[in-house]
N, C-alpha and C positions, 0 to 999 in steps of 0.2 A: 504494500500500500504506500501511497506517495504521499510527501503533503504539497501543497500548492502554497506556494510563497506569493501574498498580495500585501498593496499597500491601501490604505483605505485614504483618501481625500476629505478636505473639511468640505466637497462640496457631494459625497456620498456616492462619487463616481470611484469604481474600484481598478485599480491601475495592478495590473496581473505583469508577472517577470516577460514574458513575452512581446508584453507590450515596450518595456524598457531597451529591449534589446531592439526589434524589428523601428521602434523611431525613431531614433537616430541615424536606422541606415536610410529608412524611407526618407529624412529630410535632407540624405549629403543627397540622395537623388535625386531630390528635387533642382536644387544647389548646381547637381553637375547638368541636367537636362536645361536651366537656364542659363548656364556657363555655353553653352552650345547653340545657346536662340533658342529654343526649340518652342519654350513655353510663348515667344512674343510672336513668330512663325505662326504657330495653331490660331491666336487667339485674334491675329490681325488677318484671317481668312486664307492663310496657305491651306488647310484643308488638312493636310498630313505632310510627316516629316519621313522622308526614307534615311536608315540608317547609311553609314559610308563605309564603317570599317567595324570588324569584329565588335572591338569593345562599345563601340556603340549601340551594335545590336544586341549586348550583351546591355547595356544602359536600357533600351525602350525593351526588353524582355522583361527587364526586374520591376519597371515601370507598369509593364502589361499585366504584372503577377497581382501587383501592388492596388489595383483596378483602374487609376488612372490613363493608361493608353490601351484602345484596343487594334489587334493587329489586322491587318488586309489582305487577303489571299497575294496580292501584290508585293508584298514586302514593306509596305508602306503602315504607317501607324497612328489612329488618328485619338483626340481627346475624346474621353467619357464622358459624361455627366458631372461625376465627381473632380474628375482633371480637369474641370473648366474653372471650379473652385480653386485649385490647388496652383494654377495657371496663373488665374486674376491675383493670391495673395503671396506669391514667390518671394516679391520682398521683404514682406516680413517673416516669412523663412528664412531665405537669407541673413537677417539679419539676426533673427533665432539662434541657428545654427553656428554661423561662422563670428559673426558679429560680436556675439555675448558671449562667446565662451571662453575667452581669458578672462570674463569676472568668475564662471561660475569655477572656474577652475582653480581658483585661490581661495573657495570657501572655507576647504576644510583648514587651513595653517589659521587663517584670519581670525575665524569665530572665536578662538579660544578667549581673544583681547578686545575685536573690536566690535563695535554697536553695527556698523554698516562697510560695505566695502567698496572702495572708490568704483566706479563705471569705468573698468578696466575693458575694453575694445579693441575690435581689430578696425582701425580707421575705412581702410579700405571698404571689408565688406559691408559698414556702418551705411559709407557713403554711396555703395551700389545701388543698396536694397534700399536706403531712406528717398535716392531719387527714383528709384523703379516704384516706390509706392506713389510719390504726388504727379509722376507722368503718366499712371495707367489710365485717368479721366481726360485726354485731350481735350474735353470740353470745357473743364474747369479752365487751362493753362490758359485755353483760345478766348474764353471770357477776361480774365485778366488781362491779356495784353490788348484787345479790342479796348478798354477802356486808358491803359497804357498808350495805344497809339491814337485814342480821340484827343488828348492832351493836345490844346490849343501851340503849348509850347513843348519840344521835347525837351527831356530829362535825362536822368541816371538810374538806371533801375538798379538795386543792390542786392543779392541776397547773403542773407547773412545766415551763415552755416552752409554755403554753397552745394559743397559734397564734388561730384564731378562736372558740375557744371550745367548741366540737362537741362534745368530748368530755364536757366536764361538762356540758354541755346534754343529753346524752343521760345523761347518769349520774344528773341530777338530774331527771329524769321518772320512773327507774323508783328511786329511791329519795327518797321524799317528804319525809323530816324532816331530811336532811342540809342543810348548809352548801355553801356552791360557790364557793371563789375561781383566781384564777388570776394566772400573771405570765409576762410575755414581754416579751423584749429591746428589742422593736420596740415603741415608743408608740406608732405608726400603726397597727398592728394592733389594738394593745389600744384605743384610737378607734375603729375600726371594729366593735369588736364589741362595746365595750361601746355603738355605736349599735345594733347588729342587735339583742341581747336587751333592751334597755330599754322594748320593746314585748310582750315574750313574760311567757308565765307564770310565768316562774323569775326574774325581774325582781328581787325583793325577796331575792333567797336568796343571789346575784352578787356577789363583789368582783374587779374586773379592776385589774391592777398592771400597770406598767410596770418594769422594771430585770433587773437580770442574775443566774441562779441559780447563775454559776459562784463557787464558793467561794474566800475570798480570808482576809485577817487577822482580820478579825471578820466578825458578822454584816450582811446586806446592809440598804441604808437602808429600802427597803419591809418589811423586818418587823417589825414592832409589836408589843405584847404582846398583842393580840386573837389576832391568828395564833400566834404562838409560843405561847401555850397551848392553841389549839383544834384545831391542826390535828391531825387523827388519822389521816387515809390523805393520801399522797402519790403522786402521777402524774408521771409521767417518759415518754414517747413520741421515740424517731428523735432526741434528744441526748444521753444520757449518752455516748455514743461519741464524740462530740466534744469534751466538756466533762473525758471519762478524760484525754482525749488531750493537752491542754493543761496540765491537773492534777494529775499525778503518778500516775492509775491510777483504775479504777473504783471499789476501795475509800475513796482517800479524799474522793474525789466522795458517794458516799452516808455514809461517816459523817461528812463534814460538814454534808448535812445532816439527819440522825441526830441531830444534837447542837443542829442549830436549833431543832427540833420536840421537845420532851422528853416529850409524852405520844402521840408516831407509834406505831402500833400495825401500821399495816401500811404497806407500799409495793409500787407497782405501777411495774413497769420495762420498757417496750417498746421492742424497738431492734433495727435488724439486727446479723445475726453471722454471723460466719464459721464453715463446718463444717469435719469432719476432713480435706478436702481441702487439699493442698499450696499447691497454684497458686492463682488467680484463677480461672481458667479451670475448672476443678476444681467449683466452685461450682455448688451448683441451680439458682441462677436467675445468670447471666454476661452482664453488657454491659461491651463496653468502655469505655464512658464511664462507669460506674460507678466501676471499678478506675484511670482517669484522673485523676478530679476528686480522689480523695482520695489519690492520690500526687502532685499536684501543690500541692496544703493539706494535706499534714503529716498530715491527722487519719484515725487508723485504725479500722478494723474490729476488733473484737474475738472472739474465739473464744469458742465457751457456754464450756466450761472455764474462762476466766478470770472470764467473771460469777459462775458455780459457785460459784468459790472465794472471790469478795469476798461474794458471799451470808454464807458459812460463816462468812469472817473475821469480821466483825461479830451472828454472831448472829444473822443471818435464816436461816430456812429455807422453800422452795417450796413455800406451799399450794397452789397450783395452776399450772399449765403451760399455757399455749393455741400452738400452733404449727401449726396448721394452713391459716392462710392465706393462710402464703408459704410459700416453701421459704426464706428465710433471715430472716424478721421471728417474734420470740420474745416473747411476751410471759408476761411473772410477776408472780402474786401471791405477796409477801413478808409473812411474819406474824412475828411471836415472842413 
């Protein structure tokens, strides 16, 4: 007779040894099938991907087991139902998997001492998967820069925690006469992409920064007076929530930097939240590694209500709302 080793959840969902082993492999597959297009391929109407070489048929077989691809007498492989799922939310796989796991990797030495563990990251995959999440709504980006390029006078569009750059790459296609810079924590990130666009047609429009947007005594060393007068929309994606978290609240995160920018005209704020649900669990979209990683770094989820209100505090109010393509990623246009 055997016994079956489980672990029981506070949210009364039973998580069996099998399940521990087969998730991690299921999400490096995920991981390696977006590492290869495959998931942006299906979901932008190629239809099906044919494998090229062994190991890749050896990828959409494990894929097919998994139930996400089903195979085609043809050799060809196309999405499930469930792989349409699994498709749409790669990024935050991505950043699951690859992303998080030099924090969770230092739990056990840490706990013994400390209350929380710094948001140890792998920059890169952080940055893949945080812009593969706010570029899967084209519709959202195309609304933004539609109002971006009705600006009577152009401007400098900024985002701040850039990542690879995606976002203003798309921003600055469909709005022609803007400006396009960006900053991100990560120097190696911003190397990378300022190697990827240096070759593209937005080449001459780019300025990539390296340094930190969290607000401190003064203003940060990368801003110069070029920027601090030009900028006129600001971009914020998947960090204010981190950045409240450490500094004092979402309001004084944006009006500090409110006050770096003195002719900002509008701000754009995308970021998950938490709904009128109690629990975690409660939640539209619920993993447990979700509600894990950020109880174990400190840094919290925010409720719309509280963005609401730091809206109002400062004087912004919501020209526009996009929330349709997640159940808890929010994003806003800020005007005033």
């Amino acid at each position: 007779m055997t016994t079956e080793t489980t672990t029981q959840s506070t949210t009364g969902a039973r998580l069996r040894l099998p399940d521990l082993l087969e998730g991690p492999t299921a999400a490096q597959l995920v991981v390696a099938a977006d590492d290869l297009g495959w998931w942006a391929r299906l979901l932008n109407g190629a239809g099906s991907v044919v494998p090229a070489t062994r190991l890749q048929r050896s990828l959409a077989r494990a894929l097919e087991r998994v139930g996400w691809l089903a195979a085609a007498p043809d050799g060809s492989f196309r999405l499930t139902p469930d792989g349409v799922e699994i498709a749409f939310n790669r990024g935050f796989v991505r950043v699951a998997v690859r992303g998080w796991e030099p924090t969770f990797r230092v739990l056990g030495e840490r706990a013994a001492t400390d209350d929380v563990i710094p948001a140890r990251t792998d920059p890169a995959a952080v940055a893949r998967g945080c812009t593969d999440i706010a570029r899967r709504s084209p519709a959202t980006i195309a609304a933004i820069a539609a109002r971006i390029a009705a600006d009577p006078v152009p401007g400098t569009t900024l985002d701040l925690g850039c990542a690879d750059g995606g976002r203003l790459q798309a921003i600055g296609a469909l709005a022609p006469d803007e400006r396009l810079a960006g900053v991100d924590i990560e120097a190696g990130v911003i190397a990378d992409a300022r190697a990827r666009l240096a070759a593209g047609d937005l080449a001459g429009r780019f300025r990539l920064l390296a340094g930190s947007v969290q607000p401190g005594d003064g203003p940060p060393p990368w801003l110069d007076d070029d920027l601090r007068e030009n900028v006129t929309t600001a971009m914020t994606f998947f960090l204010l929530h981190q950045l409240a978290s450490d500094g004092g609240g979402i309001a004084a995160v944006l009006g500090a930097w409110t006050d770096w920018f003195p002719n900002l005209r509008r701000l754009v704020v995308g970021d998950v939240m938490l709904s009128s649900g109690e629990g975690w669990h409660e939640q539209p979209w619920f993993a447990p590694t979700f509600e894990i990683y950020h109880e174990l770094t400190g840094v919290r989820i925010w409720r719309d209500e509280e963005y609401r209100d730091a809206y109002t505090s400062l004087g912004w109010r919501v020209a526009e709302r996009h929330d349709g393509d997640h159940p808890i990623v929010v994003t806003s246009v800020l005007e005033r």
